[in-house]
N, C-alpha and C positions, 0 to 999 in steps of 0.2 A: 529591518529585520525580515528574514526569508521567512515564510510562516505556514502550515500545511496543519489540518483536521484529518484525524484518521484512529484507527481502531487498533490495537497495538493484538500481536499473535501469540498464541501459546508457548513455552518451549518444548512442550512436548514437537509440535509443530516445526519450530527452528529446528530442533536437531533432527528433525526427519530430512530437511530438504539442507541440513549443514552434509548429512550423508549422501544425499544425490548429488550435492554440488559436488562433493571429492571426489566421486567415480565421473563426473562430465567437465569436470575443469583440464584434464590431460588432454581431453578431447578438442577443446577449441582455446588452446592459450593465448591466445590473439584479442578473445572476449573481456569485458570490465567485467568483471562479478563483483559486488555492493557485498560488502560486510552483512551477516546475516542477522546479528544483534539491531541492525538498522530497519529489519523488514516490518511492513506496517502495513493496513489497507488504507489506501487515502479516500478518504470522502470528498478531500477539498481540498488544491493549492491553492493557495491567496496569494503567493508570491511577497516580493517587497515589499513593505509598508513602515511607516513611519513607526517607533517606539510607544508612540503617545496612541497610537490608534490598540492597539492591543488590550486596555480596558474596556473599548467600545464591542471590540471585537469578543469577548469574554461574556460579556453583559447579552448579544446580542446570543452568542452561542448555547447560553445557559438559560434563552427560551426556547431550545430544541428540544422537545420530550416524547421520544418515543414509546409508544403504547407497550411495547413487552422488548424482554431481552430474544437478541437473535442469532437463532444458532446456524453454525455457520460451518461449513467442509472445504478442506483445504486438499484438492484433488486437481491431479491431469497436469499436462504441459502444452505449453500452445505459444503459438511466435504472433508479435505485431510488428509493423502492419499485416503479414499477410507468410504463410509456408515459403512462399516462393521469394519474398524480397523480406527476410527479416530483419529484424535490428534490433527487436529486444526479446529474450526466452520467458516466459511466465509462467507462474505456477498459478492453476486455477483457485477460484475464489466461489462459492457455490452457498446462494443463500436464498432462501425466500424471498417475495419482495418488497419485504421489511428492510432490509438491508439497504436497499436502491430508496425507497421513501424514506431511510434517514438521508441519504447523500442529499436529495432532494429539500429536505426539512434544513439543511446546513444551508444550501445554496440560497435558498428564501430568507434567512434569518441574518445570511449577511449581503442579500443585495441592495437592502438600504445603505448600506455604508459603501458602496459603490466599487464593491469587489464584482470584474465582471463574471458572468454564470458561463459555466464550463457549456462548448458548444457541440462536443461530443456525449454518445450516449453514455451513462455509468457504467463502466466494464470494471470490477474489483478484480484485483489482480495482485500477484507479487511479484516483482519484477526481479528475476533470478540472474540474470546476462545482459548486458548491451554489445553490440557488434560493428563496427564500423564496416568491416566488409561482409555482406552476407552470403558471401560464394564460395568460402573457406568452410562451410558447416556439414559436410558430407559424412565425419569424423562424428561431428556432434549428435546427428542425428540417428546413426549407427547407436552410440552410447547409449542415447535415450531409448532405443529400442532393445536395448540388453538389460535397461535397467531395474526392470522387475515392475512390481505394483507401483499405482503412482500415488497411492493414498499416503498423505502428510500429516492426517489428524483430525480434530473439530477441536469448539467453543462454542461456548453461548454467549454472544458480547451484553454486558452489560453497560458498558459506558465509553466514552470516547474523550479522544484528546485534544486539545493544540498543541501544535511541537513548532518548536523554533531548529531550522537548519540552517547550520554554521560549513559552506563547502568548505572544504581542507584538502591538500595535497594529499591523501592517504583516501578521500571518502570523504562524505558529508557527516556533519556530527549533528547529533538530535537533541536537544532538550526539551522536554515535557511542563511547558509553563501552565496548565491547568486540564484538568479532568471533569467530565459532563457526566455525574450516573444517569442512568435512563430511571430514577427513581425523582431525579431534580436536583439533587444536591450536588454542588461545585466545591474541587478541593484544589489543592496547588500541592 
């Protein structure tokens, strides 16, 4: 099983960046754009792991308890690696950093079961575009600069997920096998 930790976004939210993606998708149709119903902030890929490990994986998540719920703005566009060599479009992620000590709080709670710890810093992010060539984007970034305000919305997260990703020919498919409230209670 493919298996990823993350914090699931508003729709008010979706539908704001479902309408920046229709006015910047003409602009580079070369780019993958990720179905927006799939947008999520990840805390954590765990990647592959066995079926059986997923109880452990649960038990271990559900001593993550974050001290308060955290609100969170979903602002700006910005390219990784870098403006000049990109390859993926992202929508900002903008939170206290409460946000980055849960990521952190996840990473601790499953490095005993020997999921290795992400070796980059936590950059929350939604990933709006991927690009195979990054030299084609002169169109895109034109777009972006027409496209008005960049503000997508807020939340206040209160809990978080595991999701199982199933890749598909069309996109990845997501399933939500359990829910962590920041209060301690785990639901499925």
């Amino acid at each position: 099983m493919r298996l990823f930790v993350a914090l699931d976004i508003p729709e008010n939210v979706r539908n704001a960046l479902a309408a920046l993606t229709a006015k910047l998708r003409p602009a580079c149709k070369d780019a993958r754009w990720p179905r927006l119903e799939g947008l999520h902030v990840t805390l954590k890929f765990i990647d592959e792991t066995p079926s059986e490990n997923v109880a452990k994986i649960r038990a271990a998540l559900a001593s993550v308890r974050p001290r308060a719920a955290i609100p969170i703005v979903f602002r700006g566009l910005g390219f990784f690696p870098s403006e000049r060599r990109p390859r993926v479009l992202w929508a900002g992620v903008q939170a206290g950093p409460e946000l980055s000590a849960l990521a952190a709080d996840v990473e601790t709670a499953l490095d005993p079961l020997g999921f290795p710890r992400e070796e980059r810093t936590f950059s929350p992010h939604l990933t709006l575009a991927r690009f195979d060539n990054p030299r084609k984007l002169d169109a895109l970034r034109t777009a972006i600069a027409k496209a008005g305000p960049l503000d997508f919305g807020a939340v206040t997260a209160k809990e978080f997920h595991l999701y199982q990703s199933v890749l598909k020919r069309g996109g990845a498919e997501y399933t939500r096998l359990a829910t962590f409230s920041f209060t301690g209670r785990e639901s499925e």
